[in-house]
C-alpha positions as CSV (number, residue, x, y, z in Angstrom):
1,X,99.7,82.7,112.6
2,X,98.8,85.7,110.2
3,X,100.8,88.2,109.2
4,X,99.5,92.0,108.8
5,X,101.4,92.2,105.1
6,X,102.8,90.5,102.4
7,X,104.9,90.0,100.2
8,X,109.4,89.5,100.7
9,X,109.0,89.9,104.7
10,X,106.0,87.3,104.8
11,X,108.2,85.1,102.8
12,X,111.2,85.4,104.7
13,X,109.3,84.9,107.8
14,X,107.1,82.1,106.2
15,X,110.2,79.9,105.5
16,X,112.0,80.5,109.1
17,X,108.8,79.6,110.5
18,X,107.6,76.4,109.0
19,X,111.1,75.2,110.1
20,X,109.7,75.2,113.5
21,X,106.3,73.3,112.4
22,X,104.4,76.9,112.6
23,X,102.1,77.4,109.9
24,X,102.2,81.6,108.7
25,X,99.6,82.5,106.2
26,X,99.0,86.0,105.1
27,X,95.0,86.4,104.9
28,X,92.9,85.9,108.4
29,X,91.3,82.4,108.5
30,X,88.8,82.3,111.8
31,X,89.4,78.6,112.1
32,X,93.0,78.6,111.6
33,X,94.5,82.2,112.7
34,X,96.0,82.1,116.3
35,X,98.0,85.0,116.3
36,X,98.6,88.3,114.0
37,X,101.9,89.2,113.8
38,X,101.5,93.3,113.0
39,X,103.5,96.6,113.5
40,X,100.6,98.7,115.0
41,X,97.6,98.1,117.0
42,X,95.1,99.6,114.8
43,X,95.1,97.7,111.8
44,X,92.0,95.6,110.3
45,X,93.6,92.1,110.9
46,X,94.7,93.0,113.9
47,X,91.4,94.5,115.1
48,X,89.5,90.9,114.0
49,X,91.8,89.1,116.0
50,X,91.1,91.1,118.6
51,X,87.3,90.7,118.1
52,X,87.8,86.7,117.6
53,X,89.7,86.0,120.6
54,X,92.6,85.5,119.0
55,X,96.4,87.1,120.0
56,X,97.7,90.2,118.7
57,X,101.8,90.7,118.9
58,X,104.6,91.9,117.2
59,X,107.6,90.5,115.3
60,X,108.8,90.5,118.7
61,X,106.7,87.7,119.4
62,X,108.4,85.1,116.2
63,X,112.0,86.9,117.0
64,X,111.4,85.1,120.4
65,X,109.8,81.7,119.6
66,X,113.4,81.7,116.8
67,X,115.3,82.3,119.8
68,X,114.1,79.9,122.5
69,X,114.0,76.9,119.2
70,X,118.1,77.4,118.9
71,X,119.8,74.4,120.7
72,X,122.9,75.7,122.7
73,X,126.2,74.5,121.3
74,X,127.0,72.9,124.3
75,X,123.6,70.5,124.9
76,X,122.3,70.6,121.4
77,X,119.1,71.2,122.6
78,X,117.3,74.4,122.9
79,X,115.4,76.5,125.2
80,X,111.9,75.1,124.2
81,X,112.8,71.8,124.0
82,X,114.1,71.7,127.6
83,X,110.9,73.7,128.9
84,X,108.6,74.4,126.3
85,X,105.8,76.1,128.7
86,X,108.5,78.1,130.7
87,X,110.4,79.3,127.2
88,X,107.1,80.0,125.1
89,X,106.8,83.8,125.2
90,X,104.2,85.1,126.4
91,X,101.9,87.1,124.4
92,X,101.1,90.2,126.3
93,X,104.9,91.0,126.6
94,X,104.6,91.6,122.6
95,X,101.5,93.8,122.1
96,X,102.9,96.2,119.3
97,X,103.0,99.9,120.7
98,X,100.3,102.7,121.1
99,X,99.7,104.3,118.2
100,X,97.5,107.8,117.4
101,X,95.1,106.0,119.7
102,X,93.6,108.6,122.4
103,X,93.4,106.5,125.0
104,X,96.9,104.3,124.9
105,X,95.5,101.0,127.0
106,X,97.9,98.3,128.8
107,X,98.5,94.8,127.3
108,X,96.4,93.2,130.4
109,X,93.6,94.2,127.9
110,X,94.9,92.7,124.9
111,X,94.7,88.9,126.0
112,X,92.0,86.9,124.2
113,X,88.5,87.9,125.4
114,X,85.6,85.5,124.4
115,X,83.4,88.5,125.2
116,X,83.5,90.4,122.8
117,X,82.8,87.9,119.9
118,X,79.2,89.7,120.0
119,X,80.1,92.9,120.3
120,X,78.7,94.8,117.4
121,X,75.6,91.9,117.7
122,X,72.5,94.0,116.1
123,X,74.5,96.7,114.0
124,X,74.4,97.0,110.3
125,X,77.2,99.1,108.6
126,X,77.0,100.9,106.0
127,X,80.2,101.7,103.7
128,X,80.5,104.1,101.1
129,X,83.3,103.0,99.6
130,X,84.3,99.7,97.9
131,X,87.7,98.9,99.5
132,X,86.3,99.8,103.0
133,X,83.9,97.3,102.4
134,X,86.0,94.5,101.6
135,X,88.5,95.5,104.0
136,X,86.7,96.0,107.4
137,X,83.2,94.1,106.6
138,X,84.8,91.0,108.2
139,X,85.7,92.6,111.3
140,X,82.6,93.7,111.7
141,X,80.5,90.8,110.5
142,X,82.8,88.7,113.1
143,X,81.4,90.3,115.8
144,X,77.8,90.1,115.0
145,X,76.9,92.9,112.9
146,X,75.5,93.0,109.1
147,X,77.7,95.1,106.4
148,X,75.7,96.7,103.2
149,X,78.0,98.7,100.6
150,X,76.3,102.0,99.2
151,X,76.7,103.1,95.7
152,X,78.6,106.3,96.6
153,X,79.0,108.5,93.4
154,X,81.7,111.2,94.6
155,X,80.7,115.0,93.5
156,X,77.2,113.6,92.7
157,X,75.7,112.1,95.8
158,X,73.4,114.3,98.0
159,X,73.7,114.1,101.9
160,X,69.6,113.9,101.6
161,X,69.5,110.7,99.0
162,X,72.1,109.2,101.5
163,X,70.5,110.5,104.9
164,X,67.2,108.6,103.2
165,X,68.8,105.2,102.6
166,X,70.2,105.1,106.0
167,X,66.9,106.1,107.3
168,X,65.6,103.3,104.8
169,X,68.1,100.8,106.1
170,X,67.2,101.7,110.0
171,X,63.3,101.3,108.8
172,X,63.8,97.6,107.6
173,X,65.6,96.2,110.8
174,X,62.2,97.7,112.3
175,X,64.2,100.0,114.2
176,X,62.7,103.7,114.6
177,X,66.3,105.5,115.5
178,X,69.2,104.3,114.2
179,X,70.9,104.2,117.9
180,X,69.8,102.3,120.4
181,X,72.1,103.4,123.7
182,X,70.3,101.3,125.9
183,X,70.5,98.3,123.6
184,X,73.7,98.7,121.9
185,X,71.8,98.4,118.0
186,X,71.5,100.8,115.4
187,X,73.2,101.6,111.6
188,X,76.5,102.7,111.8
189,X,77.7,104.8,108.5
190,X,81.7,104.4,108.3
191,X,82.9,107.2,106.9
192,X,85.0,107.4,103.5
193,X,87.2,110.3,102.1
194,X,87.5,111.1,99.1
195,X,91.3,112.1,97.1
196,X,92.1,115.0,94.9
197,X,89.9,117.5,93.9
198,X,86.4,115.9,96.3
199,X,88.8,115.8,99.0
200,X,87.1,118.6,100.5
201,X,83.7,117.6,98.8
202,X,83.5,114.5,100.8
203,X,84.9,116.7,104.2
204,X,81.8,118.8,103.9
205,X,79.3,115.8,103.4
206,X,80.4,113.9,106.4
207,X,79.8,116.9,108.2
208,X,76.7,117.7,106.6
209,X,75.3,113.8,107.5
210,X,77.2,114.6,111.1
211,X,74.7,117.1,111.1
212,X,71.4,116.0,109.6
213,X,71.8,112.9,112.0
214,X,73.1,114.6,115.0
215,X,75.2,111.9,115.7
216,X,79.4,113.1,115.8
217,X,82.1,111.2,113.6
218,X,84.4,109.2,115.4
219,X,88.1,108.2,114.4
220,X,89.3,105.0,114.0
221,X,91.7,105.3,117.0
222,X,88.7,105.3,119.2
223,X,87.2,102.2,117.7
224,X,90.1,100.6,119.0
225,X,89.2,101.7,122.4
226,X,85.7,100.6,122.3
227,X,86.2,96.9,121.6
228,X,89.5,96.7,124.1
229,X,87.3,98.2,126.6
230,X,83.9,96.3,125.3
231,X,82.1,99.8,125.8
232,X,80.3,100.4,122.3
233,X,78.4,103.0,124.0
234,X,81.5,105.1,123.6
235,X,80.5,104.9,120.0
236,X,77.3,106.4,119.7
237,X,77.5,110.0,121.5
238,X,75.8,113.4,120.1
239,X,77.7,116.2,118.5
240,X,80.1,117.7,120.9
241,X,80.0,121.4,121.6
242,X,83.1,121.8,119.3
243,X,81.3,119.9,117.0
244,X,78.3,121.6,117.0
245,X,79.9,125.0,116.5
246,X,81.5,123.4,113.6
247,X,78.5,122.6,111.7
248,X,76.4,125.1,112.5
249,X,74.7,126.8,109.9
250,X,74.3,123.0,108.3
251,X,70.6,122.7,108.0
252,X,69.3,119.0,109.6
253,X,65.8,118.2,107.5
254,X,63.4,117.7,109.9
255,X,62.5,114.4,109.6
256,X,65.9,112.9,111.5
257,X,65.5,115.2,114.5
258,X,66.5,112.5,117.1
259,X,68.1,110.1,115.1
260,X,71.8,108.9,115.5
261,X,74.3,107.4,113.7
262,X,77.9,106.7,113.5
263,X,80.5,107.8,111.7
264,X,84.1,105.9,111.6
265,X,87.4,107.3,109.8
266,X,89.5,104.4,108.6
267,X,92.2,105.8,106.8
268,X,92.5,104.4,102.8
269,X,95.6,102.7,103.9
270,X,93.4,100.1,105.8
């Protein structure tokens, strides 16, 4: 099992578990990891296991296993040991809650899916910042896509030198958009945000690629949606009308008229 966290509480749980011949580790291992123990459903780990096949629960989940592996005072001999398929709990009664997601979906859709092992098959992502990459680039490399980092420089960076090397990067998979709805393939740009004083800086770029691309961010509670669903189509949509109003006046150069892209907020936390 793998535990979204570290450090006292992975301990603690570590050394209750191992009594009961489980193995807890705290970094995802796609050979090894059968379960991520998390608090929310939106998390990185827990969005690979999802994407691996792999069971997503709660603390819930080990409170139970504990539980049924206590031999009565009476027998000696405890709940598992008497009916170990009967007393195991089952996963989808510890799915850890809904989050900010907008679409809240029922643990029947949590359950190991083999399908979607290919589901970002063809992408490349592009991240503009450095812990993003290292963060997420295995989620989405496990289900099939490519990651590239790009040098971002805060304050410096223009939305046309980075509207050209996503162009660039689309140009080299010999792709002429950068979406593909009817084939699910294209570059996906997973939006960064910037602290302090860019804060707003890096506000106004993303809309200003949103723009240039006409392609609409998305949040991360919706990529959630899309790989419980297996619908990446919900991914790559065109500005909304709110959307649109926001950015208009931003000024798309006329050579990615037509072109999309996609634009994911993970929030620095992850």
């Amino acid at each position: 099992m793998t535990l979204q966290g570290s450090g006292a509480k992975f301990t603690a749980l570590q050394s209750r578990l191992e009594q009961l011949d489980i193995k807890m580790i705290d970094a995802y291992v796609t050979s090894e990891t059968t379960h991520v123990v998390a608090s929310t459903r939106n998390v990185p780990k827990g969005l690979r296991a999802l994407v691996n096949a792999r069971y997503l629960v709660s603390q819930g989940f080990i409170d139970s296993i504990e539980s049924n592996a206590t031999a009565s005072a009476e027998t000696g001999i405890s709940p598992l040991e008497e009916d170990f398929e009967g007393k195991w709990p089952n996963a989808k009664d510890y799915v850890p809650p809904p989050g900010t997601e907008p679409h809240p979906r029922p643990a029947e859709l949590f359950k190991p899916d083999e399908a979607r092992r290919h589901l970002f098959e063809g992408f490349t992502f592009i991240f503009a910042d450095a812990r993003q990459h290292e963060n997420l680039s295995p989620l989405v490399m496990d289900g099939g896509a490519k990651a590239i980092q790009y040098d971002m420089q805060s304050g410096e960076t223009t939305v046309d030198e980075f509207v050209q090397f996503v162009l660039s990067v689309a140009d080299k998979k010999g792709l002429r958009s950068l979406g593909d709805s009817d084939t699910g393939k294209g570059v996906v740009f997973v939006r960064f945000r910037a602290v302090g004083d860019l804060q707003e800086w890096s506000i106004r770029f993303i809309e200003s690629v949103d723009a240039a691309l006409e392609q609409r961010s998305i949040e991360q509670n919706e990529f959630l949606d899309a790989i419980l669903t297996k619908d990446v189509n919900k991914l790559r949509q065109g500005l909304r009308e709110e959307d649109s109003q926001h950015v208009a006046g931003i000024r798309a150069p006329p050579s990615t008229a037509g072109k999309y892209i996609l634009a994911i907020l993970f929030p620095s936390s992850c």
